[in-house]
N, C-alpha and C positions, 0 to 999 in steps of 0.2 A: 586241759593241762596248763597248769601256771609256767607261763614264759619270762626267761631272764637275758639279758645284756648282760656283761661284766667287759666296761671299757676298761682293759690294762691289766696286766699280769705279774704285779708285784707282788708285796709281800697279801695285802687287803686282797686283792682282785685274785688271786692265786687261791685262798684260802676261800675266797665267796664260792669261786667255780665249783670247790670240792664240793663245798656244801649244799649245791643245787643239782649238782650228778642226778642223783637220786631222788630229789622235789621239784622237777620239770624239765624243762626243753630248755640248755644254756647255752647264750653262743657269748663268744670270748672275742677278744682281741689284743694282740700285742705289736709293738713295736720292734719285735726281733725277729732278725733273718737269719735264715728263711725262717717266714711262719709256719707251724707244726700246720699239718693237713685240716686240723681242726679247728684252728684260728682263723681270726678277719686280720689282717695288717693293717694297721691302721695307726701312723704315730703324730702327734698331737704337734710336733714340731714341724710336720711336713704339711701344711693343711694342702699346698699344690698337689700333694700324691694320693691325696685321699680320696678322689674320685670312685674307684674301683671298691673301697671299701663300704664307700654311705652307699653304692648300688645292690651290696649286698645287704647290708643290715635294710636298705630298705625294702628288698621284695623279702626280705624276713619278717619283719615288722607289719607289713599289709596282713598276714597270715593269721593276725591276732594280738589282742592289746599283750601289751610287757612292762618291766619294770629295768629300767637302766639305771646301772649303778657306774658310778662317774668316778673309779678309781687312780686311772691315770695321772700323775702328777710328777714333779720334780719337788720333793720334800725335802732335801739336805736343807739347813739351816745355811751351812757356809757356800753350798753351790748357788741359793737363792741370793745370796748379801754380794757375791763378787760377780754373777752373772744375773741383774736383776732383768735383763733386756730379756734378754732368751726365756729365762724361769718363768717370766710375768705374760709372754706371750701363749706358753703351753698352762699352765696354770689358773689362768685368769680368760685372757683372749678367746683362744682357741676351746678352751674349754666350755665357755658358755655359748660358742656360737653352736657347739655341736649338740649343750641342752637344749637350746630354740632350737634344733634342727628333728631331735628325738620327741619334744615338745608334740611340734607341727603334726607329728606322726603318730598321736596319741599315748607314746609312751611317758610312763608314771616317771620321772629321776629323783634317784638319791645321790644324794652329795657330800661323800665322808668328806669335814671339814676337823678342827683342831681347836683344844684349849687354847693355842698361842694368838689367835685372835684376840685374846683380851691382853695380852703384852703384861706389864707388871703387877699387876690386881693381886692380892695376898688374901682376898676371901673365897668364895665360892660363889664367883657370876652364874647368876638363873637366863634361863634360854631368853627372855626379853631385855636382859644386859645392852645396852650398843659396845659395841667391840671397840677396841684402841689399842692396838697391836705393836709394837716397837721393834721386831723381828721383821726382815726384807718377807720374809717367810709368811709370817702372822699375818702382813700387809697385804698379799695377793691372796689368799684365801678370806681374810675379811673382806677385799672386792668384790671376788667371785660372787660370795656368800649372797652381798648386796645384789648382784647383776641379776644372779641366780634368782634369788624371792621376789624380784621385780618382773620377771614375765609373765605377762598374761596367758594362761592354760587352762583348759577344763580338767587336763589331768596332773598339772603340779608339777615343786618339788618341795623334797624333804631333804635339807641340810644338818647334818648330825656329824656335832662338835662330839672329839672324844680326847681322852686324855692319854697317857702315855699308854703307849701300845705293845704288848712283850710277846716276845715269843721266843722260839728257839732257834730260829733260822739269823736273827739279828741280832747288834749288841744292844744292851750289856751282857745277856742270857747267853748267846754263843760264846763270848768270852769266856762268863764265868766256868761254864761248863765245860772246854776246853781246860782252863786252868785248877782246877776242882780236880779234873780226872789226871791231872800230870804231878797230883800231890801241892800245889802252889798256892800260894793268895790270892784273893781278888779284891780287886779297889772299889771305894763303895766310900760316894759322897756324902760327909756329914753337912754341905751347905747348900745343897740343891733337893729340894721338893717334887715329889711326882703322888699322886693317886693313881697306880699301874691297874691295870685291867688284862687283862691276856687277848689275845689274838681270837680263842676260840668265842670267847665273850663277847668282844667286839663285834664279830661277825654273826652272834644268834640275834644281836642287837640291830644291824642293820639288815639282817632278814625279816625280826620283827616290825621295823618301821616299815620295812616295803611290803607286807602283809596288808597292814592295813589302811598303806596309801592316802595317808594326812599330808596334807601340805605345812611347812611351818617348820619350825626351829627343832632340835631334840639333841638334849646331852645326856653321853654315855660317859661314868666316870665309876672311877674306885670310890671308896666307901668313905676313905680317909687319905688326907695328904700323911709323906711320912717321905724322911730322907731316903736316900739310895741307902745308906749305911741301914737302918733300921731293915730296910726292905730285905738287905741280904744278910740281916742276922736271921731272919723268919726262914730265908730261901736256905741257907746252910741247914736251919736247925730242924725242917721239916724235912732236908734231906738225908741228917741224922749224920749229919759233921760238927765239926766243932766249931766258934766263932771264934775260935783263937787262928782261924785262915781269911779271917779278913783284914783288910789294911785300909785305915781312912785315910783319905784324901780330903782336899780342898780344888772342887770345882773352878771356883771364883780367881784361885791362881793361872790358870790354865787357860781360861775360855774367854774371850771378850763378851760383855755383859749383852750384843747386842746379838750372839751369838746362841742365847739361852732365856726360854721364858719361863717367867716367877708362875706363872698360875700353874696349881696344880691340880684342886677340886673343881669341881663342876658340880652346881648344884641342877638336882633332876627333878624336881618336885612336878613340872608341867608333863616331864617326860613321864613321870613313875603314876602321874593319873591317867593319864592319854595311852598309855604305850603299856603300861603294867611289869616295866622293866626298873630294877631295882639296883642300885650302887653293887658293885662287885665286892665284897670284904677281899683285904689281900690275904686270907690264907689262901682263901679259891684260888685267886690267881696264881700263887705260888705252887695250888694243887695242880692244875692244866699244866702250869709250865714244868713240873718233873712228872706229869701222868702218863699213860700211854703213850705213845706213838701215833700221829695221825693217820687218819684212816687210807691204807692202802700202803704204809711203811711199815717191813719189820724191824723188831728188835724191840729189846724189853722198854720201862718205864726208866728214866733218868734218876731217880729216885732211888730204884732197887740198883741200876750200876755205880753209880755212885757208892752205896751202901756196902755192896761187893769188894769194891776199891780198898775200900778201911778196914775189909776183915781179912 
């Protein structure tokens, strides 16, 4: 039976767990108390309390080789830029002491890493790019990234840069859909670029890299860069709303520039030979994100309530 890790139970680590329910033996961990019965505690800021928890995963781990997926992180843009001390310790520090530690232990790591490692770049950086990051954000994950493909292992890791990540549980998508279903507008930038990908994508993406246990770089990206504003004429119009419920904005008034990275694509050319994983077109994405309900939630497709709404 194929064995999983998923360090952290965020939006990535949350949605990996589901997905390995049913394609092996997973164990979890989070940083919240109390931990569900079923969880390891283990928070990335606490490395004094961790004791209890590497005693666990290690007589787990003696049981047979695994694959650890290294989700844990402090992602905010603005928590990274105003607390660089604290973000850079769980992020960067702590985090790769605990890949040597799973290393040691023959487990395989993945390392969901991020576009904003390349900081302003307006083409589509290929997985052998050097990264130059201009985000507090972008900076500690471009470290990692380094620490991480610098240690010596028979079993590796794989670091896989992805682009923007959507889903329904987080903005902008919870927003819109919130404001969609109350009859209102949503704001949707004409001067900010992303290549979205959905949550579910994401994740058959980093199941696929841990299948087959390459060591090396690997970007996961949408098909095509394209404004917020573009993205949510698609997202209204395949919801079968009108685009006279959107409202443009300017990003650029709002946000300090060090607070937002320019790169949007990610070229996958190394990935889509090695991996046989392909750019996500943003309809699809826009398809997962009003499509069913994930697995084990009821209630209809987003889509068809929405649709409901207008009639």
């Amino acid at each position: 039976m194929k064995r999983f890790l998923v360090v952290g139970d965020g939006l990535i680590g949350a949605a990996l767990a589901r997905y390995f329910e049913s394609r092996g033996e997973v164990r979890c961990t989070t940083r919240r108390m109390p931990a569900s019965p079923d969880a390891i505690a283990l928070d990335l800021g606490k490395p004094d309390d961790a004791v209890a928890a590497l005693t666990k995963i290690e007589g787990w781990l003696s049981k047979g080789s695994a694959t650890a997926f290294l989700t844990a992180a402090i992602t905010g843009y603005t928590r990274c830029e105003s607390d660089p001390a604290t973000s850079s310790r769980i992020n960067v520090d702590n985090t790769c002491l605990l890949a040597e530690w799973l290393l040691a232990r023959g487990a395989f790591v993945v390392f969901p890493s991020t576009s904003a490692v390349f900081g302003a770049r307006n083409d589509a950086p290929a997985e052998d790019i050097i990264p130059a990051p201009r985000t507090e954000y972008g900076r500690q994950k471009a470290r990692a990234e380094t620490r991480l493909l610098g240690l010596r292992a028979d079993a590796g890791v794989a670091v896989v840069r992805m682009t923007k990540v959507l889903s329904r549980q987080q903005a902008p998508i919870k927003d819109w859909l919130r404001t969609l279903r109350a009859d209102g507008q949503i704001e949707t930038a004409v001067d900010l670029l992303m290549a979205p990908i959905s949550l579910t994508f994401a994740v058959s993406a980093l199941a696929r890299v841990a299948e087959l246990r390459k060591a090396g770089v690997f970007h996961v990206s949408g098909a095509r860069a394209v404004s917020y504003r573009d993205f949510g004429r698609c997202f209204v119009r395949q919801a079968g709303i009108s685009e006279q419920r959107i409202r443009e904005i300017k990003i650029h008034d709002r946000t300090a520039p060090t607070l937002i990275s320019d790169v949007a694509m990610l070229n996958m050319e190394r990935t889509s030979r090695i991996a046989g994983i392909m750019p996500q077109p943003m309809e699809q994405t826009v398809e997962d994100l009003l499509g069913n309900p994930p697995s084990g939630q009821d209630g209809a497709s987003e889509a068809s309530a929405l649709r409901s709404k207008q009639e």
